[in-house]
C-alpha positions as CSV (number, residue, x, y, z in Angstrom):
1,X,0.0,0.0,0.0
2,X,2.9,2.4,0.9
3,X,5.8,0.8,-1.1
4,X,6.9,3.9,-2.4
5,X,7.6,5.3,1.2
6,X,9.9,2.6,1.5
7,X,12.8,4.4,-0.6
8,X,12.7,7.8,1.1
9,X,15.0,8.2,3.3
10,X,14.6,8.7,6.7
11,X,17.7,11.1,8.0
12,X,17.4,13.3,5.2
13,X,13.5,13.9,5.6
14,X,14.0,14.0,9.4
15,X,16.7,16.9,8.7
16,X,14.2,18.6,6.7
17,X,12.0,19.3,9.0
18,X,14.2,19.6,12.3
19,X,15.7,22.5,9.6
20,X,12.2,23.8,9.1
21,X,11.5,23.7,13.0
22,X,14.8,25.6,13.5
23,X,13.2,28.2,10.9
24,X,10.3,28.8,12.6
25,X,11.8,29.3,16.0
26,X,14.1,31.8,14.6
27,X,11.2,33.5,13.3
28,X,8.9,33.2,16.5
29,X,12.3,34.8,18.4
30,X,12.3,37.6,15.7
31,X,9.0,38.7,16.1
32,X,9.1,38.3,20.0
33,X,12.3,40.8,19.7
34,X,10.6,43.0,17.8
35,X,7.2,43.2,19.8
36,X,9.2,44.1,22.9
37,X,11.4,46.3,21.1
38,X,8.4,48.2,20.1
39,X,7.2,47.8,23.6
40,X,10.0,49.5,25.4
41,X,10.1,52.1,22.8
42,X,6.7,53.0,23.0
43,X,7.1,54.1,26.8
44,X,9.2,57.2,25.9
């Protein structure tokens, strides 16, 4: 039923998405920076 799973391989799709992951955490850090950038700037 899923033979052609059977020739993907593993590592490099589990790489993919621990690279992905990584991606989006930098991103969520980013835009948590930048809220309380904007946060500490807006007290002036």
């Amino acid at each position: 039923m899923l033979d052609f799973l059977a020739d993907i391989d593993v590592f490099a799709l589990e790489m993919f998405f621990v690279g992905l992951l990584g991606l989006a955490g930098l991103a969520i850090a980013f835009v948590a920076g930048t809220v309380i950038v904007n946060l500490f700037r807006g007290q002036r």
